[in-house]
C-alpha positions in Angstrom: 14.2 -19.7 33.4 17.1 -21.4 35.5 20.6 -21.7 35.6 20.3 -25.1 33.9 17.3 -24.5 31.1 18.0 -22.3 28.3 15.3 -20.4 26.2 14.5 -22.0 23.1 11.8 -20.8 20.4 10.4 -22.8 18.3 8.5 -21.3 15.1 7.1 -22.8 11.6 11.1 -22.6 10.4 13.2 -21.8 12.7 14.6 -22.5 16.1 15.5 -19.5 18.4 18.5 -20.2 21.1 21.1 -19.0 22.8 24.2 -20.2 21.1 26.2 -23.0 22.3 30.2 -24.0 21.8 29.4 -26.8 19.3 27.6 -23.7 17.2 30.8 -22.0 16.6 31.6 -23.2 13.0 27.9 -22.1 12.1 28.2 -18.8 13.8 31.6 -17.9 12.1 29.9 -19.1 8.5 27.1 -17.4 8.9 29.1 -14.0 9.5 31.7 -14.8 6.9 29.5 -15.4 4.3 27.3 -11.9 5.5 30.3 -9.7 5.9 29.6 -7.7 3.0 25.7 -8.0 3.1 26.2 -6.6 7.6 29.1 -4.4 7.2 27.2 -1.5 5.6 24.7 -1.9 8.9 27.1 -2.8 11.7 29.8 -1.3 13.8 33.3 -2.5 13.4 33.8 -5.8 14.2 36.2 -6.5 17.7 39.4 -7.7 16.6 39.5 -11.2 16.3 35.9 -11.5 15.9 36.0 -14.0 12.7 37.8 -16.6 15.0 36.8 -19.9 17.2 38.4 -18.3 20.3 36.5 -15.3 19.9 33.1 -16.7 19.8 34.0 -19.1 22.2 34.3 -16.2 24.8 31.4 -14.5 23.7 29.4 -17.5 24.1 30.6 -17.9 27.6 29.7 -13.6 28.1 26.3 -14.4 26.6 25.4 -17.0 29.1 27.3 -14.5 32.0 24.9 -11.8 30.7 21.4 -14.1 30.1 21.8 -15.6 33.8 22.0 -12.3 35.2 19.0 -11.0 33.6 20.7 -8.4 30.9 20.2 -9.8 27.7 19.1 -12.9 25.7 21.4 -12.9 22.6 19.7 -15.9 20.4 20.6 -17.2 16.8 18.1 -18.1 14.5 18.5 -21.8 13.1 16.9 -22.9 9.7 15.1 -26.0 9.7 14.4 -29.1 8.7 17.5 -29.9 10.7 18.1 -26.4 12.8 21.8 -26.7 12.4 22.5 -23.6 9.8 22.4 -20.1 11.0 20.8 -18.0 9.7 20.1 -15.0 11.7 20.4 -12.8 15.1 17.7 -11.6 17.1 18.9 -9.5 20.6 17.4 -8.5 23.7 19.6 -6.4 25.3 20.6 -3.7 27.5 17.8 -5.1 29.8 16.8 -2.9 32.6 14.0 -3.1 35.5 13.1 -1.2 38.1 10.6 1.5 36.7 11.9 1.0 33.4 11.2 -3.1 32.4 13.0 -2.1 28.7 14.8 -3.6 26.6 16.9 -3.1 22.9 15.9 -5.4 20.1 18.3 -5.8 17.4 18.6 -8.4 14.3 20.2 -9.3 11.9 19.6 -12.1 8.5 21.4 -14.2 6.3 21.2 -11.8 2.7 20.0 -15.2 0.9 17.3 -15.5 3.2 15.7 -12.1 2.8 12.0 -11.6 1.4 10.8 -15.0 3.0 9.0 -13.2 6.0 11.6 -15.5 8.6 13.1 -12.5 10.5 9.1 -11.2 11.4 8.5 -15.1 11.9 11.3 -15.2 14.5 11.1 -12.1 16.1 7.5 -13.1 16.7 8.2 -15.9 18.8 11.2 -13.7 20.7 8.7 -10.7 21.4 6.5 -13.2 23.0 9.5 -14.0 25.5 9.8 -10.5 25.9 6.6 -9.6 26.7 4.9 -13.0 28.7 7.6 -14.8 30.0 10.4 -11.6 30.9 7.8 -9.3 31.7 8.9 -6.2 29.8 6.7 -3.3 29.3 8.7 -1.7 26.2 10.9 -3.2 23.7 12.9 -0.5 21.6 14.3 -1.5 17.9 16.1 1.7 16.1 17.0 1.6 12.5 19.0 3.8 9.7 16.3 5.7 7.9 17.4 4.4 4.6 17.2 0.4 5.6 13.7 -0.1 4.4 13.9 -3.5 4.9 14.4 -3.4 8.9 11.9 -0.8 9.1 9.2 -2.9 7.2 10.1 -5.9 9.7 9.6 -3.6 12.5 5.9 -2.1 11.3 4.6 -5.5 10.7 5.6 -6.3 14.2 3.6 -3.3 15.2 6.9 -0.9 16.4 5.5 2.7 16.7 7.9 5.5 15.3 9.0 7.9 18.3 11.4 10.0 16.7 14.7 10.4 15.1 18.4 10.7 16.4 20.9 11.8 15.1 24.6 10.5 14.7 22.8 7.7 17.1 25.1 5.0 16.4 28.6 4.1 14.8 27.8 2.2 12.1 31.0 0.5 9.5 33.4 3.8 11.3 30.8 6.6 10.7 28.5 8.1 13.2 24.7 7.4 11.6 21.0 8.7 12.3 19.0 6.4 13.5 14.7 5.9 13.2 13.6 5.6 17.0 10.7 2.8 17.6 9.7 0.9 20.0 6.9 -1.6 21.0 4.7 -1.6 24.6 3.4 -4.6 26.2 0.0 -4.4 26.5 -0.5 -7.1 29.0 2.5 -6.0 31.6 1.6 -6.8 35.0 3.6 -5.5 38.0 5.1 -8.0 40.0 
């Protein structure tokens, strides 16, 4: 990838991509219309996070971070007309040297759950991972009672590797989190 071409992932519904300015009203819907179906899985939102400015900047940060090799932040788009978001899928935290690891994390529209899309767009975003950044290990963690996110994860093939606890701050509470992760079978040293 190059300064000028941004990923894009095309699947059977959806359209993986970094998030662009003219997105922001579709971001902020999506997340306003989620806030109670995220908060009970998310930290705190930043101050000011349910505004235009705010996701403007992060936009901006997300590019920053993606050129740099760091992260690949992408929002998942519903088609026929890939305009309405409906999700988050993450790479982040990316780090090389003997390491080539990432974090995965995602998130879906409430309405949209039980229709197989986050496994369908994770999918494509693993792929990424694994042919085009060259990753060797891809770690997703989850609270042990969100079933759902641990059923997207063993259909993907994660592999429990233990549990942590008070791993996270999650909606102002420290939380236990499920450790998994997924290795690249195909890595090649470079």
């Amino acid at each position: 990838m190059n300064e000028l071409e941004l990923p894009r992932f095309q699947t059977q519904r959806l359209l993986l991509r970094p998030a662009e300015e003219s997105d922001v009203p579709e971001i902020l819907d999506f997340f306003t219309r989620n806030q109670a179906h995220l908060g009970p899985t998310d930290p705190i939102r930043p101050e000011g996070f349910f505004t235009p400015e705010f996701w403007r900047r992060q936009i901006l940060k997300n590019l920053e971070d993606l050129q740099a090799g760091r992260s690949l932040r992408t929002f998942l788009f519903l088609g026929p007309d890939f305009r309405r978001v409906v999700g988050t899928a993450n790479l982040s935290e990316i780090i090389r040297g003997a390491f080539h690891s990432c974090f995965l994390g995602f998130s879906l529209d409430g309405a949209e759950q039980g229709k197989g899309l986050m496994t369908e767009g994770l999918r494509a975003l693993i792929s990424c991972a694994f042919d085009e950044l060259n990753l060797h290990r891809i770690s997703a963690n989850h609270m042990p009672h969100n079933r759902k996110s641990a059923a997207v994860l063993r259909r993907l093939g994660f592999v429990p590797e233990g549990y942590a606890r008070d791993y996270l701050m999650i909606a102002g509470r420290w939380e236990d989190h499920v450790l998994t992760s997924l290795l690249n079978d195909r890595w090649r040293k470079s």
